[in-house]
N, C-alpha and C positions, 0 to 999 in steps of 0.2 A: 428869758428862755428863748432860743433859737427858734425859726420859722421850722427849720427839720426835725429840732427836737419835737418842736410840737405834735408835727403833723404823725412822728413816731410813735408818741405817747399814745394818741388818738386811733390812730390806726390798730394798736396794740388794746386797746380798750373793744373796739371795732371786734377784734378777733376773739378774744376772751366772752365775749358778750355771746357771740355767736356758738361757740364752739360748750357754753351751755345751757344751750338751748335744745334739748334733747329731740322736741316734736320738729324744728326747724331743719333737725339733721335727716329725720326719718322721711320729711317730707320731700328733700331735694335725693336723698338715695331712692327711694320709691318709682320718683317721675321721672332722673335719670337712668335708671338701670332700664326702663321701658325705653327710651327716646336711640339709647346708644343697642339696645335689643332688635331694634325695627331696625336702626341705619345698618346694622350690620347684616340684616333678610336683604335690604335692596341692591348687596354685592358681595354676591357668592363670588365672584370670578376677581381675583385681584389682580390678575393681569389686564382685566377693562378697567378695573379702576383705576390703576395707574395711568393707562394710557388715557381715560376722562379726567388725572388730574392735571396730567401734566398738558392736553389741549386747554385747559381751562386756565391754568398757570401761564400758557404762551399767551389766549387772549388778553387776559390783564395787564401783562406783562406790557404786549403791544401797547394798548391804551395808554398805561403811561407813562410812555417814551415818548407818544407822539401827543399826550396829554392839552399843551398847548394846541394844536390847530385842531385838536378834534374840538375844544369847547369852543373854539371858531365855527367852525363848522359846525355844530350842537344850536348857538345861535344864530345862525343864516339859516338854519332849515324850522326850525321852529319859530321863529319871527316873519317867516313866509306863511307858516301854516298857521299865525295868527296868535301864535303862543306868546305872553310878555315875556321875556327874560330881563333877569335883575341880578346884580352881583353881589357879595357881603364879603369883607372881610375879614369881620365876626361878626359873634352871637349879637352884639348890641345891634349893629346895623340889619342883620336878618330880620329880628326879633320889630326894628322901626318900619323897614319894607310893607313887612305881612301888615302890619297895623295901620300904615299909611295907606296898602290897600282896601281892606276892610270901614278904614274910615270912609274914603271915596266912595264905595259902595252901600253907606250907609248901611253896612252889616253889623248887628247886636248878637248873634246866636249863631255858634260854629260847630260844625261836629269835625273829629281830626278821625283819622286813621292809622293805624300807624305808623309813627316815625321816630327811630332814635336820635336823629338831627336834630328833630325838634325838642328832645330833651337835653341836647348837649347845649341850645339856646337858651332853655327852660322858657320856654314861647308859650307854655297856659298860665305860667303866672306873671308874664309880662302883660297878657291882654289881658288877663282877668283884675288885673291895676288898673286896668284904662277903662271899666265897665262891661265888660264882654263876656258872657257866656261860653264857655268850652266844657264842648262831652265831647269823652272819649266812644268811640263807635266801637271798637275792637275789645272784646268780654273780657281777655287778660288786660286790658288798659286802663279798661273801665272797674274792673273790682280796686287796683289799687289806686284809682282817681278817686272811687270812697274812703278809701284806708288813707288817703293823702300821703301815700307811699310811691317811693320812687320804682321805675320796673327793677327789678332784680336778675333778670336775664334779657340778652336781649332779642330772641323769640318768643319765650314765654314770661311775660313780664309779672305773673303772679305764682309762678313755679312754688313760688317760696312757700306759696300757704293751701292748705288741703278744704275737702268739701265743706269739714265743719266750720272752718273760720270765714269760706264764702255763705256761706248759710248767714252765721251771724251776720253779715255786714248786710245781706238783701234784709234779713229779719228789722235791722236799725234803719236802715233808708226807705225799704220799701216793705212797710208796712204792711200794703195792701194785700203782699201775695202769699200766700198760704207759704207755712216754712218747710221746704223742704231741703235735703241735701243732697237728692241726683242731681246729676250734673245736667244730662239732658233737658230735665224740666228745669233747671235755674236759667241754661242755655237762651231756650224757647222764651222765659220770660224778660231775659236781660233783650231779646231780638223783640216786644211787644213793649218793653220802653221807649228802646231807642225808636222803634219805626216812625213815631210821631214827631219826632227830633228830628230825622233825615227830612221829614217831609215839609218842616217847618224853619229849619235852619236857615241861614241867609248866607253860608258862604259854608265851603268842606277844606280841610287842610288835608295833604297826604305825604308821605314820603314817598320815593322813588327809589326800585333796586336795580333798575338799570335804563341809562339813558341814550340813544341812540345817535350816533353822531349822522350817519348816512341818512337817516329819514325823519329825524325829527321826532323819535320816538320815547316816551317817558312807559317807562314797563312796573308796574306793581306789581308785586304773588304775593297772595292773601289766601285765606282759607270761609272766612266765615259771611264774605259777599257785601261787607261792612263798608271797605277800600273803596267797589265799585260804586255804596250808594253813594260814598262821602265824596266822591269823585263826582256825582253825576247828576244825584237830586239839587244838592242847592245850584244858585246863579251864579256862584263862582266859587272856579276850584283853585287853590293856591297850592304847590306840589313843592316842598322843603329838601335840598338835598346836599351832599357833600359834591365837589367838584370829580373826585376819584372815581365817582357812579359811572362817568361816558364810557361808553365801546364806542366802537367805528362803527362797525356797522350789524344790519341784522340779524346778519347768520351767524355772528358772534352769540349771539343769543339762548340758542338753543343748547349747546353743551353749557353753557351755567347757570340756564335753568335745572338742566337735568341734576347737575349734582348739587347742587343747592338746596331746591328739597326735599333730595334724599338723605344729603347731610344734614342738615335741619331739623326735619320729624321722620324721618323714615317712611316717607311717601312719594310714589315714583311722579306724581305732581300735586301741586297743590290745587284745590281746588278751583278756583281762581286766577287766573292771570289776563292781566288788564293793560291793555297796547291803546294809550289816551297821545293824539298826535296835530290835535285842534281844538277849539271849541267849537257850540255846537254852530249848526250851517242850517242855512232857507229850506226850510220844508223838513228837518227831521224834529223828531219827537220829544228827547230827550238830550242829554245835555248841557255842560253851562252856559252861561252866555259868554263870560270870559274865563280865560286860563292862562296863571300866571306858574312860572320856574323861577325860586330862588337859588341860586347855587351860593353856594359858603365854600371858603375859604378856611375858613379859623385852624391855619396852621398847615395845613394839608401844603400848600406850593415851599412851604421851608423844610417841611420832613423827604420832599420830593430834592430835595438838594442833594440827600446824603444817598450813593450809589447802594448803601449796605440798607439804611432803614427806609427806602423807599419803598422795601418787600414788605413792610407796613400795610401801606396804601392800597396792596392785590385783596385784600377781605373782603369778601362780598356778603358779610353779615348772617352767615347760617348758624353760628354757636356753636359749630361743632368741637373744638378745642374746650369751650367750657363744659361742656357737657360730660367729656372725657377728662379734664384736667382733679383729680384726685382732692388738691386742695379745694379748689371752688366745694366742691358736694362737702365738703365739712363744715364750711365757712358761708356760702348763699353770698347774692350779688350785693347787697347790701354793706358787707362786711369791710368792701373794696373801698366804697366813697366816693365812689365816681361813678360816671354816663357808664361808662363800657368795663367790665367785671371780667376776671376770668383771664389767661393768659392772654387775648389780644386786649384787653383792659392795661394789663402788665405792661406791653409792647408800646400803647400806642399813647395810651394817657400821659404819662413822663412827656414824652414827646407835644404833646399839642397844648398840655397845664403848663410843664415844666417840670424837673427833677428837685427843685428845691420846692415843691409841692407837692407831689406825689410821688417822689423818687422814692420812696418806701417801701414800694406797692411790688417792686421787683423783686423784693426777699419774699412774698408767698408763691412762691415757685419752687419745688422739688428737681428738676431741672430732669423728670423724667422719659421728656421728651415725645408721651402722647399726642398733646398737644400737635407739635410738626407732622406725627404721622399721619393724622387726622384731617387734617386743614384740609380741604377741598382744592385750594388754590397753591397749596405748597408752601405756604408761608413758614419760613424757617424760624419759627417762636424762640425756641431754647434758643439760639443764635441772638437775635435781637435783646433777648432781656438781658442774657451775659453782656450782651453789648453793652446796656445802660445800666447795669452795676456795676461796669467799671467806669461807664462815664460818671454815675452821682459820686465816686474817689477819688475820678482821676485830677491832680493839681495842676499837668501841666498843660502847655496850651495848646487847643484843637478847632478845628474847620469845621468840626460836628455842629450843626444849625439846634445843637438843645441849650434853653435856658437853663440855667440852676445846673451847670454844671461842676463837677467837684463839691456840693452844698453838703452831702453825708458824711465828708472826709472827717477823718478823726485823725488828729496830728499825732495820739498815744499809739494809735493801731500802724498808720503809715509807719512811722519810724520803727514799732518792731519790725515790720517788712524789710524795710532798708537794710536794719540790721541781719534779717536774717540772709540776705540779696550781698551784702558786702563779705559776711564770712561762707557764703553757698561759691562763695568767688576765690578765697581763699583757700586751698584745702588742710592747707598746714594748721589753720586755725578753727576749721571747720573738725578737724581730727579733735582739736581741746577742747573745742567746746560739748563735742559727743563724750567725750571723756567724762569732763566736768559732769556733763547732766546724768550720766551713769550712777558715776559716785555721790553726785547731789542730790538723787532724787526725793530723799525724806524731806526735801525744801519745797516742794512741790505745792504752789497753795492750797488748796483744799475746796474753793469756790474762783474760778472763773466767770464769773456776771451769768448772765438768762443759759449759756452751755450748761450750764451746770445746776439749774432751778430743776431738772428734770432727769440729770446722767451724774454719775461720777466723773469727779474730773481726772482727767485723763494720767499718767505717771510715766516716766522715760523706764524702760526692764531696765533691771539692774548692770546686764552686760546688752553691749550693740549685736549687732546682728555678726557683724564682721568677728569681732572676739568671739562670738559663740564657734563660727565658721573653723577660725583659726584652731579650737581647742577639739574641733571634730578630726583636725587633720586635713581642713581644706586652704590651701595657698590660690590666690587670687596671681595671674600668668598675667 
């Protein structure tokens, strides 16, 4: 059996699984019908909105034209302000970085913040092989770090499961605390676990949503103050991120916070934002003693190749596409099999796995085009996944920097094309064979493969459209 077959099968399994699962479905219509209600109060006016996507759209854009010398410039300004900078280009080598640091600092006990980098490495079950403790600080990271479940969104990484299945999980682990299933009071106790953790930890991991090329500045938005401690109680902070994060500079900042998140949670900001641009210095209070930047690679400067899928790389990780995307709230992040779910999942996975790995993942898409309209950044979705369903067929050869390309082709389906592309060329035979299908149609098979698991299959009318035309008394001039 094929590598794509497989991964077909699997994925199909994936969906089926999901799609009956009845509470799984109430719970992600529930939280998204809230998430995409708020984003829509924070812009009444769509003429601002436009005009903050499309500023937001140019800053990116910038960034990574000039991608090159700003991560130049990224490291000259933070290796002045004392920042280590480290480079990977993958997960393995990120994954040796962080741990090679952590050794040096004889660190046992981490607390992370969060990052989807650092699941795209899978960096707690790398250190947790080498004897290392990791807690997740961030409450949706931390519920399904019990469940040993991967996040399922990637803002809300437990979206998938409701009050009663966090009840049970604190009821299994934490015994101690009276069972309740408000969220506030589970809140308040997940915040009275963790606090003896930040306080005891020997080193904090975080991600970074925007990195500064002008000042040397690493920027987190968080909500629950977790970010800050994991940043700032232990002795050293290690900060995980994709190379795409740089802006140039500052004032680039503020219009992709603003719509970020407001696309995100429908909040004109988040509680939280954290501008970390050193470690700490003689006479202040707080802070690490050092602070290290990995930047990653894994894939990111080969997708930057291709003029069309570099519009990839403008994300700036709010979920709004998924949250909006129709299939995802039927199916949950899970269903996907990858770090990243949901139409930029669709977009960008192929691209950085491969298409003979996850080229799959292009068919749940309705090609509704939500998704594009939503994006904060403008990222043309429906464009790029078309793009890569025709790359996982296409046979012949191309410049496109994706692995596994043409691996989905089926040589029975290409050649009706051909066929139908050699007499679509023809019209003299293109006339016989509408004919033919007229008069043939009781030939018609009766099951067409998975089309047809759920529809009728389809039958040519018994006259074409043209004969019907002609017997109306219409002549074609």
């Amino acid at each position: 059996m094929s590598e794509a077959h497989t991964q077909t099968r699997e994925f199909h399994e994936r969906i089926d699984a999901a799609l009956h699962n009845d509470q799984l479905r109430q719970n992600f219509r529930s939280a998204l019908t809230g998430i995409m209600a708020r984003r829509a109060e924070q812009f009444p006016d769509d003429v601002q909105l436009q005009a903050l996507r499309e500023q937001a759209r140019m800053v990116r854009a910038n960034a990574l034209v000039k991608q090159p010398q700003l991560l130049e410039q990224l490291e000259a300004k933070l290796t002045e302000n004392g920042i280590q900078v480290h480079w990977a280009e993958n997960p393995e080598q990120a994954n040796q970085i962080i741990y090679d640091i952590l050794h040096a600092a004889d660190a046992k006990t981490v607390v992370k913040g969060k990052s989807m980098v650092s699941e795209e490495t899978e960096l707690n079950h790398y250190l947790e092989k080498r004897g290392l403790t990791v807690i997740e600080s961030d409450l949706g990271e931390y519920i399904i770090q019990l469940a040993k479940e991967p996040p399922s969104h990637i803002v809300a990484p437990a979206i998938h499961k409701n009050r009663r299945e966090v009840a049970g999980l604190f009821k299994t682990f934490h015994p101690e605390i009276p069972y309740t299933e408000d969220i506030d009071t589970l809140t308040q106790s997940t915040r009275e676990i963790l606090r003896t953790r930040f306080a005891h930890a020997d080193a904090g991991i975080s991600g970074v949503n925007f990195a500064v090329a002008e000042t040397g500045t690493l920027c987190l938005v968080e909500n629950e103050g977790n970010g800050r401690l994991s940043t700032t109680a232990p002795r050293v902070h290690i900060a995980i991120t994709g190379i795409e994060k740089v802006v140039e500079k500052l004032s680039d900042v503020p219009p992709l916070l603003e719509i970020l998140t407001k696309s995100a949670t429908g909040q004109p900001i988040t509680t939280y934002f954290n501008m970390i641009s050193r470690p700490r210095q003689p006479g202040e209070l707080d802070g690490p003693e050092a602070v290290h930047l990995v930047l990653l690679d894994n894939g990111r400067s080969r997708i930057r190749v291709d003029h069309e899928l570099l519009d990839t790389l403008r994300c700036i990780r709010c979920g709004a596409c998924i949250n909006h995307c129709p299939v995802y709230v039927q199916l949950g992040g899970h269903a996907y099999g990858t770090v990243y779910p949901g139409p930029i999942g669709l977009a960008l996975e192929p691209q950085r796995i491969g298409i003979d790995k996850v080229g799959t993942l292009t068919s749940a898409c309705t090609m509704c085009g939500a998704c594009g309209e939503v994006c904060p950044v403008k990222i043309p979705l429906p464009k790029l996944i078309n793009r890569l369903r025709a790359e996982a067929v296409n046979g012949e050869r191309s410049a496109a920097p994706i692995s596994g390309r043409g691996s989905l082709r089926k040589s029975g389906e290409a050649g009706a094309w051909k066929v139908w592309q050699w007499l679509y060329r023809h019209p003299g035979l293109y006339r016989l064979f509408k004919l033919a299908a007229t008069r043939l149609r009781f030939l018609t098979p009766p099951s067409l493969g998975a089309w047809t698991r759920y529809r009728s299959a389809p039958r040519p009318a018994a006259r074409s459209l043209h004969e019907l035309a002609r017997r109306e008394g219409f002549r074609h001039e």
